[in-house]
N, C-alpha and C positions, 0 to 999 in steps of 0.2 A: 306563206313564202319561206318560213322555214326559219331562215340565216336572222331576221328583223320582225321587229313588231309593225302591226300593218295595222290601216285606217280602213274598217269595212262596213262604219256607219253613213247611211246616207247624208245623215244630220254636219256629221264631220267635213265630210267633201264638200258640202254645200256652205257652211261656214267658211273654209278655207277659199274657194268662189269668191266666195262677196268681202268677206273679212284680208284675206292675203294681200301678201304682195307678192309679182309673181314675175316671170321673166318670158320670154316670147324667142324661138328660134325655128329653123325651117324641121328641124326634129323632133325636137319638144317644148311641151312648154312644161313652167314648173311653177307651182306653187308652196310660198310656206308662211305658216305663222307659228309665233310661237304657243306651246303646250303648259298648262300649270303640272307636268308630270315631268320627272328625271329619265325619261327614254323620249330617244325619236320615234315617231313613228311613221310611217309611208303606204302611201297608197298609189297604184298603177291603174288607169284608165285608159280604154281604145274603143273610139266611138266605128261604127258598122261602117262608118264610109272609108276607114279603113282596111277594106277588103274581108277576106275569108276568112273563116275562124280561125285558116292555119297561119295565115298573114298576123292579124289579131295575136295569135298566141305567142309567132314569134315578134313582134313588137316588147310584149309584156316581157319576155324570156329576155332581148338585147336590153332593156331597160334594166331589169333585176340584174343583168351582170352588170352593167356599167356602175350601179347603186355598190355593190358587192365590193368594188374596186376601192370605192370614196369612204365607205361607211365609217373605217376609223380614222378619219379626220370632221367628220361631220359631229359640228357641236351637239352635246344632247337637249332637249326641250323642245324641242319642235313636233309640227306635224308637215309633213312635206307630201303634196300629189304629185306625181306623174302623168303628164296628157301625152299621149304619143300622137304624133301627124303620120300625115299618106305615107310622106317619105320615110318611117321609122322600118318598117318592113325589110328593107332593100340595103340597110346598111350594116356596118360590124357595131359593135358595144363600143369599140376603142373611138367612134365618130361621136357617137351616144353620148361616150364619158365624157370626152372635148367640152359639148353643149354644156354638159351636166356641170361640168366642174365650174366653166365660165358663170352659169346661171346661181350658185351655191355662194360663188366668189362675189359675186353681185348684192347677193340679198342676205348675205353676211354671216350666213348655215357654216362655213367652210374654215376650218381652223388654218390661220396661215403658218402651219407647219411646212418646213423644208421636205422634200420627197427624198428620203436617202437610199432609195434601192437602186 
Protein backbone atom coordinates (compact mmCIF):
# COMPACT_ATOMS: atom_id res chain seq x y z
CA UNK A 1 0.00 0.00 0.00
CA UNK A 2 2.71 2.23 -0.05
CA UNK A 3 1.58 5.53 2.20
CA UNK A 4 0.96 2.62 5.74
CA UNK A 5 2.11 -0.49 7.06
CA UNK A 6 -0.16 -3.23 6.23
CA UNK A 7 -1.37 -6.67 7.94
CA UNK A 8 -0.76 -9.47 5.18
CA UNK A 9 -0.57 -12.43 7.67
CA UNK A 10 -3.25 -14.72 7.58
CA UNK A 11 -2.59 -15.53 11.27
CA UNK A 12 -3.26 -11.59 11.91
CA UNK A 13 -6.61 -11.27 10.12
CA UNK A 14 -7.82 -14.22 11.74
CA UNK A 15 -6.79 -13.00 15.35
CA UNK A 16 -8.37 -9.60 14.65
CA UNK A 17 -11.79 -12.09 13.63
CA UNK A 18 -12.11 -13.55 16.76
CA UNK A 19 -9.98 -11.37 19.14
CA UNK A 20 -11.47 -7.50 17.88
CA UNK A 21 -13.96 -5.48 18.35
CA UNK A 22 -15.39 -4.38 15.40
CA UNK A 23 -18.21 -1.98 13.94
CA UNK A 24 -20.85 -3.20 11.26
CA UNK A 25 -22.25 -0.51 8.44
CA UNK A 26 -23.89 -1.07 4.92
CA UNK A 27 -20.16 -0.14 3.61
CA UNK A 28 -17.81 -1.53 5.77
CA UNK A 29 -17.13 -3.26 8.40
CA UNK A 30 -14.02 -2.52 10.50
CA UNK A 31 -12.13 -4.30 12.81
CA UNK A 32 -9.46 -3.34 15.38
CA UNK A 33 -7.46 -4.48 18.32
CA UNK A 34 -4.73 -3.25 19.79
CA UNK A 35 -0.80 -4.10 18.64
CA UNK A 36 2.30 -4.61 21.22
CA UNK A 37 4.13 -2.33 18.28
CA UNK A 38 4.33 1.61 18.03
CA UNK A 39 2.79 1.78 14.32
CA UNK A 40 -0.74 0.93 13.03
CA UNK A 41 -1.11 -1.33 10.96
CA UNK A 42 -4.04 -2.09 8.22
CA UNK A 43 -5.38 -4.58 6.21
CA UNK A 44 -8.03 -4.32 3.31
CA UNK A 45 -10.31 -7.28 2.44
CA UNK A 46 -13.00 -8.03 -0.60
CA UNK A 47 -14.67 -11.22 -0.60
CA UNK A 48 -15.71 -12.67 -4.59
CA UNK A 49 -19.26 -11.91 -3.96
CA UNK A 50 -18.27 -8.63 -4.30
CA UNK A 51 -18.23 -8.74 -7.96
CA UNK A 52 -15.27 -8.53 -10.61
CA UNK A 53 -11.83 -8.17 -9.92
CA UNK A 54 -12.24 -4.63 -11.21
CA UNK A 55 -15.24 -4.00 -8.71
CA UNK A 56 -12.84 -5.75 -6.06
CA UNK A 57 -10.05 -3.45 -6.82
CA UNK A 58 -11.95 -0.51 -6.87
CA UNK A 59 -13.43 -1.28 -3.38
CA UNK A 60 -9.76 -1.84 -2.04
CA UNK A 61 -8.61 1.70 -3.93
CA UNK A 62 -12.01 3.75 -2.33
CA UNK A 63 -11.18 2.23 1.07
CA UNK A 64 -7.25 3.15 0.94
CA UNK A 65 -8.29 6.69 -0.01
CA UNK A 66 -10.75 7.22 2.68
CA UNK A 67 -7.87 5.48 5.26
CA UNK A 68 -5.30 8.13 3.60
CA UNK A 69 -7.68 10.92 4.71
CA UNK A 70 -7.91 9.70 8.56
CA UNK A 71 -4.39 8.22 9.04
CA UNK A 72 -3.03 11.33 10.91
CA UNK A 73 -5.48 11.32 13.40
CA UNK A 74 -5.59 7.64 14.00
CA UNK A 75 -3.99 6.56 17.26
CA UNK A 76 -0.81 4.37 16.71
CA UNK A 77 -0.77 0.69 18.17
CA UNK A 78 -3.23 -0.92 16.50
CA UNK A 79 -4.09 -3.35 13.96
CA UNK A 80 -7.13 -2.27 11.96
CA UNK A 81 -9.02 -4.70 8.96
CA UNK A 82 -11.07 -3.44 6.37
CA UNK A 83 -14.10 -5.60 4.96
CA UNK A 84 -15.58 -3.89 2.23
CA UNK A 85 -19.48 -4.94 1.30
CA UNK A 86 -21.41 -5.28 -2.22
CA UNK A 87 -22.23 -1.66 -1.90
CA UNK A 88 -18.45 -0.53 -1.56
CA UNK A 89 -17.95 -0.69 -5.42
CA UNK A 90 -20.55 2.04 -6.23
CA UNK A 91 -19.66 4.74 -3.89
CA UNK A 92 -16.96 7.85 -3.49
CA UNK A 93 -14.15 7.45 -0.64
CA UNK A 94 -15.86 10.72 0.93
CA UNK A 95 -19.10 8.10 1.86
CA UNK A 96 -16.39 5.45 2.82
CA UNK A 97 -14.56 7.94 5.04
CA UNK A 98 -18.11 9.00 6.74
CA UNK A 99 -18.35 5.04 7.81
CA UNK A 100 -14.89 4.99 8.59
CA UNK A 101 -14.50 7.83 10.79
CA UNK A 102 -17.89 7.03 12.66
CA UNK A 103 -16.65 3.26 13.16
CA UNK A 104 -12.64 4.58 14.41
CA UNK A 105 -14.88 7.20 16.78
CA UNK A 106 -16.64 4.10 18.14
CA UNK A 107 -13.84 1.78 18.93
CA UNK A 108 -11.67 4.57 20.17
CA UNK A 109 -8.72 4.31 17.01
CA UNK A 110 -9.66 8.08 16.55
CA UNK A 111 -7.90 10.90 18.21
CA UNK A 112 -10.55 13.61 19.15
CA UNK A 113 -8.58 16.16 17.35
CA UNK A 114 -10.50 19.28 16.02
CA UNK A 115 -10.49 19.18 11.99
CA UNK A 116 -8.83 22.60 11.24
CA UNK A 117 -8.69 22.60 7.45
Amino acid sequence: MGDFPVLNQNKDFKTLYYRGKSQVHPLLVTYVRKNRLAETRVGITVSKKAGTAVKRSRCRRVIRAAYRELKCDVCAGYDIVFVARTRTAFVKSGEVKKAMEAHLKALGVLSDREDTR
